[in-house]
MIBA-88359 format. One record per atom (N, C-alpha, C): x, y, z negated. Coordinates in steps of 0.1 Angstrom, whole numbers, padded with zeros to 4 digits, always signed. Last residue first. Layout:
// residues N
XYZ/...
***
This chain:
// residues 79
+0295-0191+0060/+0304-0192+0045/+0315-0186+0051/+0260-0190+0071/+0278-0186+0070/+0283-0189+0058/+0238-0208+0080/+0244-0204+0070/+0256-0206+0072/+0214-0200+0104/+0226-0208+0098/+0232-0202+0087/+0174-0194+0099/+0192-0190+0098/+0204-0202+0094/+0152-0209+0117/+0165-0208+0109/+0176-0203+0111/+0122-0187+0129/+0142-0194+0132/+0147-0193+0120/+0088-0193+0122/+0100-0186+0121/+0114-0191+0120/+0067-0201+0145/+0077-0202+0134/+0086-0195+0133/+0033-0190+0149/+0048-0186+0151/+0056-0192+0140/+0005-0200+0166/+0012-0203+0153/+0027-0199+0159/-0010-0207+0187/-0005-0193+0185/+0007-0190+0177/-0017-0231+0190/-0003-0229+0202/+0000-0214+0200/-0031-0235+0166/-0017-0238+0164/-0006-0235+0179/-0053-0226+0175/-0048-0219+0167/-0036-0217+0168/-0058-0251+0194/-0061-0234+0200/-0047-0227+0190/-0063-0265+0175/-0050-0270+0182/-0047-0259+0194/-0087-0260+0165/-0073-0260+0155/-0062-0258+0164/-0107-0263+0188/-0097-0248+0181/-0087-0246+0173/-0102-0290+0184/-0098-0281+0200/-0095-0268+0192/-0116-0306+0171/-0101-0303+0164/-0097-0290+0176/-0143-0314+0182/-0138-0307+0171/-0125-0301+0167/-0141-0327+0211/-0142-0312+0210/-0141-0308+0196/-0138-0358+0213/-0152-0352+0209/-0154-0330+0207/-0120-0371+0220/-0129-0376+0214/-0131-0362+0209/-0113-0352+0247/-0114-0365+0250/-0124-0371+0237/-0100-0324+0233/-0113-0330+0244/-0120-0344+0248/-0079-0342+0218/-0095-0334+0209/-0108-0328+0220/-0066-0343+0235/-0072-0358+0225/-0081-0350+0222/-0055-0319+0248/-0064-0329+0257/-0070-0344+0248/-0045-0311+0224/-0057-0301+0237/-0064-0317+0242/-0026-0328+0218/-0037-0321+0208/-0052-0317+0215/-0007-0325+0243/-0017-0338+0241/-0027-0336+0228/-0001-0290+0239/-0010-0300+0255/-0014-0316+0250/+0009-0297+0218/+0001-0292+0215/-0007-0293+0226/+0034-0312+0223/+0022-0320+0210/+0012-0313+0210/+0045-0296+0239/+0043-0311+0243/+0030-0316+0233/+0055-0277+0218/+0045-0271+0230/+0038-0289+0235/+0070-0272+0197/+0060-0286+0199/+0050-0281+0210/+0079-0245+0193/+0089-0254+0196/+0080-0270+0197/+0066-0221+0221/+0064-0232+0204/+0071-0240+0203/+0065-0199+0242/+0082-0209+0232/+0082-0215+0223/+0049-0192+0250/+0054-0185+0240/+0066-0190+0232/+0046-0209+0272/+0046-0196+0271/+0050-0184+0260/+0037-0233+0255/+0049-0230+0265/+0052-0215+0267/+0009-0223+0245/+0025-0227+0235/+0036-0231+0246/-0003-0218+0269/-0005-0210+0258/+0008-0210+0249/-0005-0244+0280/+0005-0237+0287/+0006-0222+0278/-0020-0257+0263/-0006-0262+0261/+0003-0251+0269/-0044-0248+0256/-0036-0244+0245/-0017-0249+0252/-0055-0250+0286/-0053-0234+0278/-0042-0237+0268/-0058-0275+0293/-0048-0271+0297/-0045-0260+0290/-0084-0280+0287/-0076-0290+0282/-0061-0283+0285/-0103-0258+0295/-0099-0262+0283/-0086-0269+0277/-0098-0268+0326/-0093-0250+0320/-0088-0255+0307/-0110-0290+0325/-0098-0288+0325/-0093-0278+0325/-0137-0280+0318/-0128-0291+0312/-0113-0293+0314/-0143-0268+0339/-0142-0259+0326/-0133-0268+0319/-0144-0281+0361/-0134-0271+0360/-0131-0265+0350/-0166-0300+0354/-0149-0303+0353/-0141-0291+0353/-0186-0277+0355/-0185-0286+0341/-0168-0291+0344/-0183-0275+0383/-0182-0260+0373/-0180-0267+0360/-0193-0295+0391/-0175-0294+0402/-0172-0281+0388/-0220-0295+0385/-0207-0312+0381/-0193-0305+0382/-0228-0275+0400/-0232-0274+0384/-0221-0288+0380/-0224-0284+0424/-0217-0271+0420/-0224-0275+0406/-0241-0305+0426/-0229-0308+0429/-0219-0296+0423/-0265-0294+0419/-0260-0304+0412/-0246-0310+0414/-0271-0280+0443/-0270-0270+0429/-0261-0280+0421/-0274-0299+0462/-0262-0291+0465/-0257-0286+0451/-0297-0310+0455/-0281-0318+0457/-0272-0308+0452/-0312-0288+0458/-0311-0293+0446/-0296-0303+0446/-0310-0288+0488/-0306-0279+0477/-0304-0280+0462/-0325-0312+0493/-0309-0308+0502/-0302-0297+0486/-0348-0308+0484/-0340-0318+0476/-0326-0314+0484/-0357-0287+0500/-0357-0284+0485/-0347-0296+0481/-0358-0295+0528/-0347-0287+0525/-0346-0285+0505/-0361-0333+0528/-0364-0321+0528/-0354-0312+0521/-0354-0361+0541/-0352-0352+0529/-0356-0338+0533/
***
């Protein structure tokens, strides 16, 4: 093998190791996003992240949106 195909390897291995790293940045952003903020469905929003990478990357921003989403606390009611 020659030094050009050595290198081409090499590019191809760093261009595969940079595609997973992104993929799992992605899958992980929204859920440690809504832990972090105390969403009360932080769990449903790390498997939202990681189903909407898995089939197909559409729903990923909704489920972006939703680890921003604030609820607002029930008041108990005094009497």
């Amino acid at each position: 093998m020659s030094f050009v195909d050595i290198f081409a390897w090499i590019v191809l291995l760093v261009v595969i190791a940079t595609l997973v790293a992104v993929i799992v940045t992605l899958g992980l952003m929204p859920g440690r996003i809504a832990r972090r903020r105390g969403h009360p469905w932080a769990q449903a929003v790390a498997v939202g992240s990681w189903a909407s990478l898995v089939f197909g990357f559409v729903f990923w921003p909704l489920v972006l949106i939703w680890a921003y989403v604030d609820f607002p606390e029930k008041k108990e009611a005094t009497k």
